[in-house]
Biopython code that builds the backbone (N, CA, C, O; Angstrom):
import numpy as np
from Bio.PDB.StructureBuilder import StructureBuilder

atoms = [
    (1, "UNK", "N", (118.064, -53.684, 56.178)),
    (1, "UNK", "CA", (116.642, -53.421, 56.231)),
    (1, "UNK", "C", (116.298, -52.427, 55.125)),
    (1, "UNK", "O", (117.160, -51.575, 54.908)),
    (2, "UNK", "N", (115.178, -52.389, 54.383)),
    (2, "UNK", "CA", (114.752, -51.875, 53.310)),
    (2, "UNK", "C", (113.375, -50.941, 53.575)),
    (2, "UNK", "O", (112.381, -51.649, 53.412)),
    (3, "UNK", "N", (113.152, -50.049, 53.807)),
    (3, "UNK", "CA", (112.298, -49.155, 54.059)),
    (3, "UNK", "C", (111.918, -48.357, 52.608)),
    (3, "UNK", "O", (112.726, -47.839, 51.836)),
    (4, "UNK", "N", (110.464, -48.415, 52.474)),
    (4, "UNK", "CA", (110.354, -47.801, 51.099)),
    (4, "UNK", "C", (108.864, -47.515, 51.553)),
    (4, "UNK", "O", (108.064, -47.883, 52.413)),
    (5, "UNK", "N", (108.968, -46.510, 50.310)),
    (5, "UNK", "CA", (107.176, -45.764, 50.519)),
    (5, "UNK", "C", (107.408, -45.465, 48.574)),
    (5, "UNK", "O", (108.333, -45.049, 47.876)),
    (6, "UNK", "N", (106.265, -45.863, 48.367)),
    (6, "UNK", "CA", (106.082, -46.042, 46.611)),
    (6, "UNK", "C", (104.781, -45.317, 46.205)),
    (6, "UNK", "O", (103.836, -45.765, 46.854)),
    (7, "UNK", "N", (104.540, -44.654, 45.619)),
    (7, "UNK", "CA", (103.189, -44.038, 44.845)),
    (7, "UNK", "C", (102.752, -45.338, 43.550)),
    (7, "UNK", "O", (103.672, -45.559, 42.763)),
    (8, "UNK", "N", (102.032, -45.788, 43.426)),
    (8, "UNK", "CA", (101.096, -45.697, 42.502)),
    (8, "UNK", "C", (100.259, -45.769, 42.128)),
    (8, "UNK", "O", (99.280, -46.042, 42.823)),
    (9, "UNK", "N", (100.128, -45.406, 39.819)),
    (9, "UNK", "CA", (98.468, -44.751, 40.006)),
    (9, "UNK", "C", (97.550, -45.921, 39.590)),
    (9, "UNK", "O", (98.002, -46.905, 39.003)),
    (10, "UNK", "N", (96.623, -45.823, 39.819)),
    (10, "UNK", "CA", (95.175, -46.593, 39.345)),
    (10, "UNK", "C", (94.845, -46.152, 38.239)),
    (10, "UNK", "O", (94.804, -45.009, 37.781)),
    (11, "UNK", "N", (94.558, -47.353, 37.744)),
    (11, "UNK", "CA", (93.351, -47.119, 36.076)),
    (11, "UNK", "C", (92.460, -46.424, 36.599)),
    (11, "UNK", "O", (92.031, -46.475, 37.751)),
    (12, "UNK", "N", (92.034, -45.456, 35.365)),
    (12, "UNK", "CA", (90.961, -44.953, 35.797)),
    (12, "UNK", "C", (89.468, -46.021, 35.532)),
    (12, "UNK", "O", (89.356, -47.083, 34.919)),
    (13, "UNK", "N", (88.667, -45.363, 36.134)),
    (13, "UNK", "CA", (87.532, -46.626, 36.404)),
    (13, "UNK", "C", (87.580, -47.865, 37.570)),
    (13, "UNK", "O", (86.517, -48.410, 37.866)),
    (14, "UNK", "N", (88.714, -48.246, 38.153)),
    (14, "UNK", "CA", (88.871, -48.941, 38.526)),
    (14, "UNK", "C", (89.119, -48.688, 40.153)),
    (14, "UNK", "O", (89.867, -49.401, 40.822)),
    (15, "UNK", "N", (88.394, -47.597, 40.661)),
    (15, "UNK", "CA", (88.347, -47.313, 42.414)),
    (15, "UNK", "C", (87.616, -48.558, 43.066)),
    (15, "UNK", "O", (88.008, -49.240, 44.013)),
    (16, "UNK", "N", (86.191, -48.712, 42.153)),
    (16, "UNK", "CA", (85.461, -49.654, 43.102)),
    (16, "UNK", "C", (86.329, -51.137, 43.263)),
    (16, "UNK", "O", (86.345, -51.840, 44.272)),
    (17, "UNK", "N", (87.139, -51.432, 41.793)),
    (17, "UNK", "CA", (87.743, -52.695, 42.159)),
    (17, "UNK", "C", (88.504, -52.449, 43.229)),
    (17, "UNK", "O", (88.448, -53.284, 44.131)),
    (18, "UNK", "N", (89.396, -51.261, 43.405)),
    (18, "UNK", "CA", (90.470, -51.329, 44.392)),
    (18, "UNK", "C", (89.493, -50.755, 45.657)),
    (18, "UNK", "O", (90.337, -50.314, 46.437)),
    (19, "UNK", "N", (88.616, -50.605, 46.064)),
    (19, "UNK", "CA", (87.759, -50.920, 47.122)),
    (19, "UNK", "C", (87.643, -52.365, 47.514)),
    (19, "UNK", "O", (87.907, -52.671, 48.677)),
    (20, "UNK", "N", (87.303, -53.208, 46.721)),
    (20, "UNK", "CA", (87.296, -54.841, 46.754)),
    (20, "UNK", "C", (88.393, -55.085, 46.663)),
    (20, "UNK", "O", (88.318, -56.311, 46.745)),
    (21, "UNK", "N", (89.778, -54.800, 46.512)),
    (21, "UNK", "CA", (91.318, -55.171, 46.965)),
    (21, "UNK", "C", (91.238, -55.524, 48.269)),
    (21, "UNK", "O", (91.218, -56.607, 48.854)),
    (22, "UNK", "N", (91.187, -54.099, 48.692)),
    (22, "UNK", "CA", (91.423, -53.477, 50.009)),
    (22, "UNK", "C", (90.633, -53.852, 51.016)),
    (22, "UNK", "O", (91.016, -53.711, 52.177)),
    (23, "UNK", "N", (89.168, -54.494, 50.653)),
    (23, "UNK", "CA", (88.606, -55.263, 51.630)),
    (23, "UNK", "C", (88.808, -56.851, 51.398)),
    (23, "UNK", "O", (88.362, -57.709, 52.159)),
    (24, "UNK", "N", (89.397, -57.049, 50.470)),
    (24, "UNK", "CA", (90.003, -58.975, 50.249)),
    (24, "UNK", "C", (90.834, -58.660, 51.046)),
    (24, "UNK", "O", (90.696, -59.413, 52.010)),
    (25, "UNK", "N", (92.090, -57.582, 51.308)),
    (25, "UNK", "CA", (92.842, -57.899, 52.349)),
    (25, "UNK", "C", (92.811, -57.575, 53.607)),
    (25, "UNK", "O", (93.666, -57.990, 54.389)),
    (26, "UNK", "N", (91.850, -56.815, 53.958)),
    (26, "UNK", "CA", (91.587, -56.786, 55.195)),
    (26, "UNK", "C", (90.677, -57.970, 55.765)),
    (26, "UNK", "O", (90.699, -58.155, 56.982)),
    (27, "UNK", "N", (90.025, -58.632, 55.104)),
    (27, "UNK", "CA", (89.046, -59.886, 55.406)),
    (27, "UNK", "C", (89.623, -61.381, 55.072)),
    (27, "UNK", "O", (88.977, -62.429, 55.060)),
    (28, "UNK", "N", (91.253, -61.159, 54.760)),
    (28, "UNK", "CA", (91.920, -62.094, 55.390)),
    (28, "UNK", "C", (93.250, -62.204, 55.664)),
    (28, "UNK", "O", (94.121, -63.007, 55.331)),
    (29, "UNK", "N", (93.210, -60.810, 56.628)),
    (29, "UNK", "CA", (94.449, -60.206, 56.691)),
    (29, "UNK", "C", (94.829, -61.696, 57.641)),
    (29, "UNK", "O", (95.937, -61.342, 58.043)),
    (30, "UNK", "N", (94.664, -62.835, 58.128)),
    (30, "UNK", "CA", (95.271, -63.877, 58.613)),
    (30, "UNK", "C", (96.174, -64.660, 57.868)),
    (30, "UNK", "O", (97.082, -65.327, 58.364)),
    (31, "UNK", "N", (95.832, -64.541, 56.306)),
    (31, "UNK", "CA", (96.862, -65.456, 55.635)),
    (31, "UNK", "C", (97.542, -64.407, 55.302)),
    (31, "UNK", "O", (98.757, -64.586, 55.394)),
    (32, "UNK", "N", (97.128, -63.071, 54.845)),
    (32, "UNK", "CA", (97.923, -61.942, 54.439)),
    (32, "UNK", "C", (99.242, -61.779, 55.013)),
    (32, "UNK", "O", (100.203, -61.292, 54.418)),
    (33, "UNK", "N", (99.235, -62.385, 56.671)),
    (33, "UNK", "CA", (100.344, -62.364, 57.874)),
    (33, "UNK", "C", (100.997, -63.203, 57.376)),
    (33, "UNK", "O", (102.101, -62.762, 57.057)),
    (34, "UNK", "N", (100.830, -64.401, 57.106)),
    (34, "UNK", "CA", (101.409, -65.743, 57.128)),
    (34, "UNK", "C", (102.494, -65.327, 55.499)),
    (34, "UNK", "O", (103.647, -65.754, 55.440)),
    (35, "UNK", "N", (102.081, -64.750, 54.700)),
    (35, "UNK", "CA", (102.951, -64.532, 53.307)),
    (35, "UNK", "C", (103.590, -63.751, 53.723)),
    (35, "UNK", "O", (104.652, -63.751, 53.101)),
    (36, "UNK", "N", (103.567, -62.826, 54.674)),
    (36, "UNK", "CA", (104.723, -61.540, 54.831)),
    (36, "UNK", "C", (105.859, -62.380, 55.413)),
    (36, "UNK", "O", (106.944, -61.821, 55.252)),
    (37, "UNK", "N", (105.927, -63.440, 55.980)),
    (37, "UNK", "CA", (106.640, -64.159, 57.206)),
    (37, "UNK", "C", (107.563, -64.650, 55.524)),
    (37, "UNK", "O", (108.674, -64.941, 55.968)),
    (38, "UNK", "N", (107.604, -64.758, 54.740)),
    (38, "UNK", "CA", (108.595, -65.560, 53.912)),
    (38, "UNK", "C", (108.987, -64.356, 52.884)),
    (38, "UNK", "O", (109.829, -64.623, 52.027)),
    (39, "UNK", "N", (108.500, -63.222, 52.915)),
    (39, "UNK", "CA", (108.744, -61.795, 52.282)),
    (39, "UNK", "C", (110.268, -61.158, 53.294)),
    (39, "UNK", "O", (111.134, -60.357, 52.945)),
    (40, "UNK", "N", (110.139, -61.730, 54.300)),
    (40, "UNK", "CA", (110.519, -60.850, 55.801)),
    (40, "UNK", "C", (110.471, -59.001, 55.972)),
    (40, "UNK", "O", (111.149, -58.018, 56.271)),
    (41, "UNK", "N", (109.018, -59.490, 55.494)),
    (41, "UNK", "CA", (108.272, -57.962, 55.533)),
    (41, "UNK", "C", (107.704, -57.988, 57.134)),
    (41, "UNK", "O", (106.946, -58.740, 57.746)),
    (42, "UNK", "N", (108.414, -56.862, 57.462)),
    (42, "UNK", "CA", (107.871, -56.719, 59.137)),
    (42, "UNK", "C", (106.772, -55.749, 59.338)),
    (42, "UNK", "O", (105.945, -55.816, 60.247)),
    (43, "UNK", "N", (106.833, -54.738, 58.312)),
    (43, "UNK", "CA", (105.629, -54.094, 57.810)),
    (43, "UNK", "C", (105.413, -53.234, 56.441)),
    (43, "UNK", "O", (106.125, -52.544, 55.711)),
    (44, "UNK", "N", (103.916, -53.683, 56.488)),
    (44, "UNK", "CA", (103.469, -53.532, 55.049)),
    (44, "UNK", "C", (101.895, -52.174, 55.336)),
    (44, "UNK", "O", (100.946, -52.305, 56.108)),
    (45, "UNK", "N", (102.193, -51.021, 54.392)),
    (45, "UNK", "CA", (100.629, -50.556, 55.012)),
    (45, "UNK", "C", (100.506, -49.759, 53.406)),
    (45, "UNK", "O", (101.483, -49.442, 52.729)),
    (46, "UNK", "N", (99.250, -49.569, 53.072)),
    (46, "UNK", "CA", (98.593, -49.129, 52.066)),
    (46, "UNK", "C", (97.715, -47.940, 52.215)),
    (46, "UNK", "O", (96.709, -47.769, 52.904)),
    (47, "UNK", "N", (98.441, -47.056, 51.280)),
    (47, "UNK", "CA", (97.553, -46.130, 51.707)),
    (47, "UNK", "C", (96.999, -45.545, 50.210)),
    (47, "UNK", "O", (97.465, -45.947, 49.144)),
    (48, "UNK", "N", (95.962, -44.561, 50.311)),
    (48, "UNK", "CA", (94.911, -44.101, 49.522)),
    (48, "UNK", "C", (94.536, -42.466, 49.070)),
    (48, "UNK", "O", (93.732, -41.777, 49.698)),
    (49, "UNK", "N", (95.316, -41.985, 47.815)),
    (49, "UNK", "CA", (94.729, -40.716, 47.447)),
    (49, "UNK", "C", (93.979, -40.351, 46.921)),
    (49, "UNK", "O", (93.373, -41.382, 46.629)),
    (50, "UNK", "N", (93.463, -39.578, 46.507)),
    (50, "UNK", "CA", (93.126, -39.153, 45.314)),
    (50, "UNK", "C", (93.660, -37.569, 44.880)),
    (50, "UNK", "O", (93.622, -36.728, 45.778)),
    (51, "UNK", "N", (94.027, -37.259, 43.874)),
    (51, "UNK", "CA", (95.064, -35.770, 43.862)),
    (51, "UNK", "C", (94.449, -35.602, 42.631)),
    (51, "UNK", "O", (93.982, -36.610, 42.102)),
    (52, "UNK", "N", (94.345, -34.448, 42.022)),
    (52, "UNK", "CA", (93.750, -33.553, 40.780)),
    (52, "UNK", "C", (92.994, -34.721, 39.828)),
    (52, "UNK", "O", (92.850, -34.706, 38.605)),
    (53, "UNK", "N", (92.536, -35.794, 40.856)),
    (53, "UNK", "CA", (91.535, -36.164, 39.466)),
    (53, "UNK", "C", (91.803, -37.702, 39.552)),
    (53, "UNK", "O", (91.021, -38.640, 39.390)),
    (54, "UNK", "N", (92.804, -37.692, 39.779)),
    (54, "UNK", "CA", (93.878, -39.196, 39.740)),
    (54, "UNK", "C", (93.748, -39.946, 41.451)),
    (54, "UNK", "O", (93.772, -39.439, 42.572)),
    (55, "UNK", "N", (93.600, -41.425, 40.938)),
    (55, "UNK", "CA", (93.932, -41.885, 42.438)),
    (55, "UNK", "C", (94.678, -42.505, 42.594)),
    (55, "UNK", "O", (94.820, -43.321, 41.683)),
    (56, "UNK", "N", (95.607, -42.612, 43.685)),
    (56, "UNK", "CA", (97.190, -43.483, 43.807)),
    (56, "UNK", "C", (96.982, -44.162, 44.874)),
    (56, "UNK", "O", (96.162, -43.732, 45.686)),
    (57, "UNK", "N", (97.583, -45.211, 45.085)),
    (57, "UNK", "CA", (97.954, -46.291, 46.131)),
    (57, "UNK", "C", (99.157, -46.176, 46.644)),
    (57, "UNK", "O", (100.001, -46.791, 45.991)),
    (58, "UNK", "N", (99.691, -45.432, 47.879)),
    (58, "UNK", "CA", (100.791, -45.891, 48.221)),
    (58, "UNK", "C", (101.174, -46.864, 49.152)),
    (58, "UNK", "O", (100.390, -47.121, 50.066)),
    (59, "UNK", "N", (102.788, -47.744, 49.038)),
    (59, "UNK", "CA", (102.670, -48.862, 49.827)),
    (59, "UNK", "C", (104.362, -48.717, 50.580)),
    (59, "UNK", "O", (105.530, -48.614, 50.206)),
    (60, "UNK", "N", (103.483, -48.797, 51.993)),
    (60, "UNK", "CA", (105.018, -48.623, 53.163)),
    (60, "UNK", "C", (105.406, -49.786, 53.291)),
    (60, "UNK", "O", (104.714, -50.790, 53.122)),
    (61, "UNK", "N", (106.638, -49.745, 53.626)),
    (61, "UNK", "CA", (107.385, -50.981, 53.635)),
    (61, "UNK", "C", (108.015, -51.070, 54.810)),
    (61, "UNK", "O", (108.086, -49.965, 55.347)),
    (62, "UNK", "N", (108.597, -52.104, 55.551)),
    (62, "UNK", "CA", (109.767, -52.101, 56.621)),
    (62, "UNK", "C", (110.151, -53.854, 56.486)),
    (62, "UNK", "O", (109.692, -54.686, 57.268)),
    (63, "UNK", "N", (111.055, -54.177, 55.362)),
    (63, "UNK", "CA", (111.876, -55.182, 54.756)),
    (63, "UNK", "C", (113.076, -55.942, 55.224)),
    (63, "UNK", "O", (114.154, -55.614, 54.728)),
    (64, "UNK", "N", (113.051, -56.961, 56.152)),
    (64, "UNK", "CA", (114.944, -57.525, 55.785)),
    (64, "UNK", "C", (115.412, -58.083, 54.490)),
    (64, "UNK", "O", (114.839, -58.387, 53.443)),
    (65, "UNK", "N", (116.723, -58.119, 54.931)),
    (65, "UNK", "CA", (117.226, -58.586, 53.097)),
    (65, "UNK", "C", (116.958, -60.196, 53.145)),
    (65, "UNK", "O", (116.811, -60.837, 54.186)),
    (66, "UNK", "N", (116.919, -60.769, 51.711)),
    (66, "UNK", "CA", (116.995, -61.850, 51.323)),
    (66, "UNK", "C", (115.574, -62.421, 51.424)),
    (66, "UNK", "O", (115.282, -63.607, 51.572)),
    (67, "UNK", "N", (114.620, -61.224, 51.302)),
    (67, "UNK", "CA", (113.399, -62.132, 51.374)),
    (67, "UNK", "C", (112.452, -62.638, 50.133)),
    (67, "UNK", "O", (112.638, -62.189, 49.002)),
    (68, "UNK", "N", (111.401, -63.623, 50.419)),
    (68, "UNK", "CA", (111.185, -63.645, 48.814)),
    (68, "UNK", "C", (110.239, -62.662, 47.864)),
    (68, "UNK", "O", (109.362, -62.165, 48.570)),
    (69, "UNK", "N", (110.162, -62.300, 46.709)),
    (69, "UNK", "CA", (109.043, -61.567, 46.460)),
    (69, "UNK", "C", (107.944, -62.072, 46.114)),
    (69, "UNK", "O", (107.613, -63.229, 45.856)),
    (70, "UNK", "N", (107.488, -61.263, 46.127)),
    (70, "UNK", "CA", (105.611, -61.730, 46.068)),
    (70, "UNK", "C", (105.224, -62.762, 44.955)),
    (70, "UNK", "O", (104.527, -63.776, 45.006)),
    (71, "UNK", "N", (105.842, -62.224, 44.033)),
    (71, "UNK", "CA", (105.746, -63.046, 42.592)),
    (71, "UNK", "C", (106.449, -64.007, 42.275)),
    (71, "UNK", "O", (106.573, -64.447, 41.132)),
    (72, "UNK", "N", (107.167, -64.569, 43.630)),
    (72, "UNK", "CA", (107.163, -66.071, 43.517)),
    (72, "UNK", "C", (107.047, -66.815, 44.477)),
    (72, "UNK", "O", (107.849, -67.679, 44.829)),
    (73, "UNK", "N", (105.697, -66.437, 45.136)),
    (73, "UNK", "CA", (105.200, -66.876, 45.838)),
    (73, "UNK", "C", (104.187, -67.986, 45.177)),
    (73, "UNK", "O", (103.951, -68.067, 43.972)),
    (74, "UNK", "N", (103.771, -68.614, 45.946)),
    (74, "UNK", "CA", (102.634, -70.174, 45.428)),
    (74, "UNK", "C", (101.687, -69.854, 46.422)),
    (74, "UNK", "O", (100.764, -70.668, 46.425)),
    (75, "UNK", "N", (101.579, -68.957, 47.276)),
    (75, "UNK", "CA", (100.321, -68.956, 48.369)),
    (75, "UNK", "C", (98.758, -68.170, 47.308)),
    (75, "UNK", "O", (98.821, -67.494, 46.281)),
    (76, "UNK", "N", (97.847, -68.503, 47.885)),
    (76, "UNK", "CA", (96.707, -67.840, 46.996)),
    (76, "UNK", "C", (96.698, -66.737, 47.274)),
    (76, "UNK", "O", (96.718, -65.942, 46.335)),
    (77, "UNK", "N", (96.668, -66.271, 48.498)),
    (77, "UNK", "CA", (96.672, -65.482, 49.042)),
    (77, "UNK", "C", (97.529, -63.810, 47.860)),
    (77, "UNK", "O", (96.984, -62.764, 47.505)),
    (78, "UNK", "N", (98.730, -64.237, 47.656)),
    (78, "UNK", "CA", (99.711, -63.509, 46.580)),
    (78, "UNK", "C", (99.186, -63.781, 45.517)),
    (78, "UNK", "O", (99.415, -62.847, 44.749)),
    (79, "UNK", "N", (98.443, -64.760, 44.907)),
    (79, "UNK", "CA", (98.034, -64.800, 43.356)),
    (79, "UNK", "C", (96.693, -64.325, 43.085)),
    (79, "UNK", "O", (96.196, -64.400, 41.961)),
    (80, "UNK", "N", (95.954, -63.721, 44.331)),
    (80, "UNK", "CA", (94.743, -63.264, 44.251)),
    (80, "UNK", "C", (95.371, -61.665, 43.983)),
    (80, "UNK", "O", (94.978, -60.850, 43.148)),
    (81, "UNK", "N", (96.670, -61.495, 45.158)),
    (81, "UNK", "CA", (96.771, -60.025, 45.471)),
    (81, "UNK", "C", (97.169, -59.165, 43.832)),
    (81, "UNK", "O", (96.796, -58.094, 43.354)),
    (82, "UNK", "N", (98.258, -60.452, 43.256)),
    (82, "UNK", "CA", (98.432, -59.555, 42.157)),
    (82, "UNK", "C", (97.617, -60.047, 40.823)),
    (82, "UNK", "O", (97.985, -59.844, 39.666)),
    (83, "UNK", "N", (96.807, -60.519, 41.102)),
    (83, "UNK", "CA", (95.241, -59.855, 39.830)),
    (83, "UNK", "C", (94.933, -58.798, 39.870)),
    (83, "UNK", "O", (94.926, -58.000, 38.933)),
    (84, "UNK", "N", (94.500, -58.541, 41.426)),
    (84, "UNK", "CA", (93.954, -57.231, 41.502)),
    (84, "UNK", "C", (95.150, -56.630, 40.750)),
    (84, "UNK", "O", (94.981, -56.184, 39.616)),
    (85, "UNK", "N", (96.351, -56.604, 41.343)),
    (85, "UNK", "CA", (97.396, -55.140, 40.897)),
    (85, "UNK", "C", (97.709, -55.478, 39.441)),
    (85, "UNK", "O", (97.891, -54.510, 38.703)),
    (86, "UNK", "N", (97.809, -56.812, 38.863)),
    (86, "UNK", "CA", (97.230, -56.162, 37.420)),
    (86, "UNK", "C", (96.349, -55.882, 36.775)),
    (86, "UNK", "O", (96.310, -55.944, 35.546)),
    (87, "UNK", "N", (95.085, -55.359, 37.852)),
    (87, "UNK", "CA", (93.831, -55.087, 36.820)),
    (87, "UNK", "C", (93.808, -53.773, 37.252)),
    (87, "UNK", "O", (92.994, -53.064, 36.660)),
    (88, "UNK", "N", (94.725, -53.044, 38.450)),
    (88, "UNK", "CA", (94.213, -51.613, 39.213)),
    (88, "UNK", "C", (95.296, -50.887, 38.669)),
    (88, "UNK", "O", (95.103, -49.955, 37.888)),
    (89, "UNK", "N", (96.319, -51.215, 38.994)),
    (89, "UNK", "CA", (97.590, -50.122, 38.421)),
    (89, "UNK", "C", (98.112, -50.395, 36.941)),
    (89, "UNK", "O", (98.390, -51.346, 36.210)),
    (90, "UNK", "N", (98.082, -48.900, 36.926)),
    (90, "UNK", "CA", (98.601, -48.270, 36.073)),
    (90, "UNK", "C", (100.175, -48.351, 35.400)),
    (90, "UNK", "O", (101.130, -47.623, 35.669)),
    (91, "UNK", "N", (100.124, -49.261, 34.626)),
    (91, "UNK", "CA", (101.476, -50.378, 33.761)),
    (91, "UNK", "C", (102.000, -49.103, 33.295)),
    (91, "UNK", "O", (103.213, -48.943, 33.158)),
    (92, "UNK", "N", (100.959, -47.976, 32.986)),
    (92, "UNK", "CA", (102.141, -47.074, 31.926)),
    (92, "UNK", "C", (102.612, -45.403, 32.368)),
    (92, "UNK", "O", (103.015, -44.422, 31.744)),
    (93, "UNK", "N", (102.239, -45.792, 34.104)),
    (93, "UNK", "CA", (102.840, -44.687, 35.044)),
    (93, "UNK", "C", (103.840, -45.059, 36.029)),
    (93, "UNK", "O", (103.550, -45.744, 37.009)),
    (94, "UNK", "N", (104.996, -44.632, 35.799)),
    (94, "UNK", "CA", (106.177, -44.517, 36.220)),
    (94, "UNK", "C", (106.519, -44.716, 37.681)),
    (94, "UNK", "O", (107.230, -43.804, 38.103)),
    (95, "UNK", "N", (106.212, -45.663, 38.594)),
    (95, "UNK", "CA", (106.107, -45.642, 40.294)),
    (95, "UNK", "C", (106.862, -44.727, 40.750)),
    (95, "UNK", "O", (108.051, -44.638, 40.443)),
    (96, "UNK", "N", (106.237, -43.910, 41.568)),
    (96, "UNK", "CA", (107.411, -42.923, 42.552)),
    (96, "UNK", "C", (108.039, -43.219, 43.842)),
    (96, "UNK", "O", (107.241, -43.023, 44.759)),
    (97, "UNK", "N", (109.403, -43.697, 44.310)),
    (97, "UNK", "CA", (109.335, -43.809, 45.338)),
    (97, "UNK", "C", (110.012, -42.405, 46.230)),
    (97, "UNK", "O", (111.233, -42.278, 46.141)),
    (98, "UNK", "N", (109.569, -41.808, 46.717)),
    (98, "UNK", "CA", (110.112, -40.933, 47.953)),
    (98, "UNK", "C", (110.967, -41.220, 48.822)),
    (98, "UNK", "O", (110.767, -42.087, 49.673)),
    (99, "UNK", "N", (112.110, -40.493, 48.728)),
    (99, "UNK", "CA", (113.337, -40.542, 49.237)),
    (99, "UNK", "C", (113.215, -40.770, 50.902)),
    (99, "UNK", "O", (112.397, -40.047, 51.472)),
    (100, "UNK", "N", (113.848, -41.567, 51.578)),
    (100, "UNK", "CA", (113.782, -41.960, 52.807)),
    (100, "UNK", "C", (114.642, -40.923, 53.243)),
    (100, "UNK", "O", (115.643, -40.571, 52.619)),
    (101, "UNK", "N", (114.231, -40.399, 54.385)),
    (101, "UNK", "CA", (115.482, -39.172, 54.880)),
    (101, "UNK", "C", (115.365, -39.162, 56.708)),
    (101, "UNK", "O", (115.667, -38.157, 57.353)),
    (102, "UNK", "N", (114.968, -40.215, 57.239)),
    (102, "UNK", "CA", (114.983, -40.162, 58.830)),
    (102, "UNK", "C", (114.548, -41.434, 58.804)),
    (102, "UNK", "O", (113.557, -41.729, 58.135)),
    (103, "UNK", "N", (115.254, -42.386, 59.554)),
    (103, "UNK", "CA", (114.429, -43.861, 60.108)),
    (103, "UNK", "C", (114.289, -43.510, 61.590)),
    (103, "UNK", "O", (115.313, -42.901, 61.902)),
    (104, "UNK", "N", (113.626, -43.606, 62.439)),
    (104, "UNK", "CA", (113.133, -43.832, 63.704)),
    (104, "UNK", "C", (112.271, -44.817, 64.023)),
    (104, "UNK", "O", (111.048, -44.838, 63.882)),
    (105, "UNK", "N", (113.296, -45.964, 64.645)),
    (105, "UNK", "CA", (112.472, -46.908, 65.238)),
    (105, "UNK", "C", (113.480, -47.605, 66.465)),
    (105, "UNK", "O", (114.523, -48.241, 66.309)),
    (106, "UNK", "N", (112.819, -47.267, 67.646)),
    (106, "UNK", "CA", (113.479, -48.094, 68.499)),
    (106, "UNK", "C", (114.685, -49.004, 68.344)),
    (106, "UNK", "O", (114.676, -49.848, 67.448)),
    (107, "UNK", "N", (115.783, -48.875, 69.210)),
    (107, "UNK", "CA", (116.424, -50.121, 69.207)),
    (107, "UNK", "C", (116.125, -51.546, 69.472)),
    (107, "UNK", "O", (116.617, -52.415, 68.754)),
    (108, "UNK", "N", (115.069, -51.936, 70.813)),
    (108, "UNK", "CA", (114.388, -52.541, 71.082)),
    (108, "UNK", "C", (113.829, -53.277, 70.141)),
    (108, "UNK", "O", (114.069, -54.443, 69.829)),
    (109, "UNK", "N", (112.739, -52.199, 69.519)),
    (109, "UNK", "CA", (112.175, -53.044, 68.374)),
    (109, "UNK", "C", (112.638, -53.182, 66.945)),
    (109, "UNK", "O", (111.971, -53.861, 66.165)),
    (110, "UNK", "N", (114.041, -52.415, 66.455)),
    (110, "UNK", "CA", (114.934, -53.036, 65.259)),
    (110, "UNK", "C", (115.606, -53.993, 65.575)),
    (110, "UNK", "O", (116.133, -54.502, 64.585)),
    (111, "UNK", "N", (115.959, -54.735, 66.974)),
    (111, "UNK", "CA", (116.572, -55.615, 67.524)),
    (111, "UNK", "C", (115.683, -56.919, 66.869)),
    (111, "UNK", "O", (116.152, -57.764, 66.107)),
    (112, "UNK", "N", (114.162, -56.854, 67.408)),
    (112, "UNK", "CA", (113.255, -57.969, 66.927)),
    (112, "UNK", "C", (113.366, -58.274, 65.969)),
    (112, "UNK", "O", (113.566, -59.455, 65.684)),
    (113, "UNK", "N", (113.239, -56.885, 64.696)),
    (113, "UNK", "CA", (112.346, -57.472, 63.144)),
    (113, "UNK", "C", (113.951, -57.791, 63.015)),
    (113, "UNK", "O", (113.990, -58.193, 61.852)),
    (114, "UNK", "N", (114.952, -57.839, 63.377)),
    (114, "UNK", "CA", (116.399, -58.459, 62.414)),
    (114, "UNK", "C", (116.898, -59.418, 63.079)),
    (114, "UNK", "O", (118.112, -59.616, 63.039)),
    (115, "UNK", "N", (116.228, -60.048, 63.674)),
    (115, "UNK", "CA", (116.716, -61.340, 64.424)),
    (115, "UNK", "C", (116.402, -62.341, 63.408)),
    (115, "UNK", "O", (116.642, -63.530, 63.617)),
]
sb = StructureBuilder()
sb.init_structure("model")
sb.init_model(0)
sb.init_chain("A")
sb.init_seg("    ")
for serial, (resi, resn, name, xyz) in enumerate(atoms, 1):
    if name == "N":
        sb.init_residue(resn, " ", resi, " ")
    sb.init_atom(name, np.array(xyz, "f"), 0.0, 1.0, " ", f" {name:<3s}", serial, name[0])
structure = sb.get_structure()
């Protein structure tokens, strides 16, 4: 299982597009489900800063192995998602990911997502 939390930054100018990201995927977060199922992304969440000026996107993860990535995917759903992310992020800032240092999640429910 692959657990990750990633920073990155946004073009500047480009909040209101990633406002219209973020509501394309919440307004069809139904197929959004259906592409994670061949990712074997059990969860995916996005989150939103803004820090000295700059705004970042970070994106949580909770992954099994062998799944496919996004970018070779054929669903629209993935070829809409990464327009946006090549028109919002920032190609020439360095992604951060933050060191994982505690997993806590049920046995119960790590039993499910690795079946």
């Amino acid at each position: 299982m692959n657990i990750e939390l990633t920073r990155f930054r946004v073009k500047k100018g480009k909040s209101e597009r990633v406002d219209e990201w973020l509501t394309f995927l919440k307004d069809h977060m139904k197929d959004v489900l259906v592409t994670l199922e061949g990712e074997k992304m059990y969860v995916e969440t996005i989150f939103r800063e803004d820090l000295n000026g700059d705004e970042y996107l970070y994106w949580y993860s909770v992954q099994g192995e062998g799944g496919q990535e996004v970018e070779q995917s054929e669903h629209w759903i993935d070829k809409k998602h990464l327009e946006f992310w090549d028109e919002c992020i920032d190609e020439t800032f360095r992604p951060v990911d933050l060191k994982t240092e505690v997993v806590m999640i049920p046995e119960k429910v790590r039993s499910v997502m690795t079946e």
